[in-house]
N, C-alpha and C positions, 0 to 999 in steps of 0.2 A: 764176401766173408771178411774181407780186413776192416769192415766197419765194425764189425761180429766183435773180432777180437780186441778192436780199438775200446770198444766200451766194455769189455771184459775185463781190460789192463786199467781203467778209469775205475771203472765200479764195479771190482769182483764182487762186492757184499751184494748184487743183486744178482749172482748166479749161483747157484749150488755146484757141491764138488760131490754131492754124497749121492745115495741109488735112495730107490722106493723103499726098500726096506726099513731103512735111518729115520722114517716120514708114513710106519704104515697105520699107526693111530689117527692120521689125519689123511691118507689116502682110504679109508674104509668109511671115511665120513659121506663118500660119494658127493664130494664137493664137485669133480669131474666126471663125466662119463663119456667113453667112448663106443661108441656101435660099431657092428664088423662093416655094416652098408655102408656109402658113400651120398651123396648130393645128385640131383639131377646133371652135374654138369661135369660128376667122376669125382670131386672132393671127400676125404675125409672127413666125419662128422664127429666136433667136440663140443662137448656139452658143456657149460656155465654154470652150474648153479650157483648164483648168488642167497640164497637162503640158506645155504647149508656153510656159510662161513659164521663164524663167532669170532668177532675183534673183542670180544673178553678176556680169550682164549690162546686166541691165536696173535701172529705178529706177520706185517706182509712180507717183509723181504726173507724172516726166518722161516716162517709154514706155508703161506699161500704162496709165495713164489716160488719153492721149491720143488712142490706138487705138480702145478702148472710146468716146468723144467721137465720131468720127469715125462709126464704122459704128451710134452711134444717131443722131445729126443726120442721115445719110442714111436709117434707118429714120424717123423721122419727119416726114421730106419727104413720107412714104405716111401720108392723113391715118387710115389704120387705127390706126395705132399709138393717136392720140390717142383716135379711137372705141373700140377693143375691148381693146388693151393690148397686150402684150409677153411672148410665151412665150419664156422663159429655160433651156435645156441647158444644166446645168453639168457638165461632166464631169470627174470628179475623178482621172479615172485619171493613174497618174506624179504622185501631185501632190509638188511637189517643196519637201524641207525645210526649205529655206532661205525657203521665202513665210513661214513660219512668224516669221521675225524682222517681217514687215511688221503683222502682228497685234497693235498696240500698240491700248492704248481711241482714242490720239488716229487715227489713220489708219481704224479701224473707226468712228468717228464720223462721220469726212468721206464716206467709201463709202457711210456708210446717207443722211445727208444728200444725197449728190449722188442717190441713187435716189427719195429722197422727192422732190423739189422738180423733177425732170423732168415735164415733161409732155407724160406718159406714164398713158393712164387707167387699168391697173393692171398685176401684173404675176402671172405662174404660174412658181414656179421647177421645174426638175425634176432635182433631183442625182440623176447615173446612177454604174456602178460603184463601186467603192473604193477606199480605200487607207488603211493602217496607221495614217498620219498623220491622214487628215480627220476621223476622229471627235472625236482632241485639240484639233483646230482650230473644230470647230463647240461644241465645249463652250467657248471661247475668246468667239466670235463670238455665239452665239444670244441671253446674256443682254441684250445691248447694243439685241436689235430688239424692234421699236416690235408689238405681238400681229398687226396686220396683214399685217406681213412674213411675221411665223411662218406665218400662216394662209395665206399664199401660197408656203411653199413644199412641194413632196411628194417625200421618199427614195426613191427608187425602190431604189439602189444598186444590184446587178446583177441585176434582178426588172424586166427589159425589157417583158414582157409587161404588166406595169402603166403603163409608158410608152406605149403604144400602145392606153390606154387614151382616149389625151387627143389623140395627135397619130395620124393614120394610119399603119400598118406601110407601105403606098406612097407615103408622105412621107418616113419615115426613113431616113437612110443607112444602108447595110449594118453598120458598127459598133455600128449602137444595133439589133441585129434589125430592120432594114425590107428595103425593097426596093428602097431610090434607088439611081440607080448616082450617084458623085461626079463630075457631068459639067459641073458649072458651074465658071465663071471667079469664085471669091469675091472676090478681088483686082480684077478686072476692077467688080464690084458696087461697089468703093467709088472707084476710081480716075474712072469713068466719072462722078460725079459732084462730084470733085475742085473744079470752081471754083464748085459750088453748095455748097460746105463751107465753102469758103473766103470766098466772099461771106455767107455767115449770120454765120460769125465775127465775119467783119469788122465788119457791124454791129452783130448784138444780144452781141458780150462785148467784141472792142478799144475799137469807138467808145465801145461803153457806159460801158467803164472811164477811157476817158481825158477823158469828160465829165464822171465823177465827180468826175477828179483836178481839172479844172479848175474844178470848184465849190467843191470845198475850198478850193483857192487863191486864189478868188475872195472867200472869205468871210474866209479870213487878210488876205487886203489891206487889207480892209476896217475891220478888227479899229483 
């Protein structure tokens, strides 16, 4: 955790202080989805959609990282997460070419940073589908990670049957070849814990930070 808050007190602008609510025109976008099921191996399963972002629209550190805060702080409230880790669907379909401008070294810095320093005991990515663009983007992004990462993620790309290697075909939603029906409220999953968001914030990142500032200042006066 002290690396958590090391880069908290570095780079509060890539953490949010606010809840789901602050962010529900862009939490309904169903950019994230999470299932009540888990992973073959007991993981919670979050979903990626990378089509469903609009860098026309949106801003990463303002909207997409917010949202992403939100629906893992309520993944982690489940003390699974911290036992078994975090299976990750990234789905790449539609990705759109305009993420392409957020792919600077400094923003891919702070992404791999914020993944590191969560705790979170590891993680399984699983890129499904394709697109035109993703392969330019992962030659962009792959040299930046840490072998770990590497080692945790597997291309499926649209060879579904190797997805259902790891997570059950009666877990999957029909998109990914399974056999869920999409019957849950995802929106409802993070709303419904709306003031336990809000109250973690409020303590372990505002208070945090503004303890910070005041120790700073405290040692200025001092000076």
């Amino acid at each position: 955790m002290k690396s958590f808050y090391t880069f908290l007190q570095d780079s509060p602008e890539w953490f949010t202080t606010g809840c789901p609510i602050d962010k529900k025109e862009l939490v309904d976008k169903d950019m994230r989805i999470v299932p009540k099921e888990y992973d073959k191996a007991g993981r919670p399963i979050y979903i990626f959609k990378l089509g469903k972002i609009d860098p026309r629209i949106m801003d990463l550190a303002e909207d997409v990282v917010p949202v992403d805060d939100f629906y893992l702080e309520a993944l982690m409230l489940d003390d699974c997460v911290a036992k078994k880790g975090l299976c990750v669907i990234v789905d790449i379909a539609n990705f759109p070419w305009r993420v392409m401008k957020w792919l600077t070294p400094h923003n891919i810095a702070m992404c791999i940073k914020r993944i590191l320093t969560m705790p979170i005991k590891e993680y399984r990515f699983h890129v499904v589908n394709d697109s035109f663009l993703i392969h330019a983007a992962i030659k962009i992004i792959w040299p930046f990670l840490p072998q770990y990462l590497k080692n945790s993620v597997l291309f499926h790309f649209g060879n579904l049957d190797g997805l259902q290697e790891h997570i059950s075909k009666e877990v999957l939603p029909h998109e990914y070849a399974g056999n869920k029906e999409m019957d849950f409220d995802y929106q409802q999953f993070i709303y419904e814990k709306n003031s336990l968001i809000a109250k973690s914030f409020k303590i372990n990142r505002k208070m945090y930070l503004e303890n910070v500032k005041d120790v700073k200042c405290n040692k200025m006066n001092k000076k």
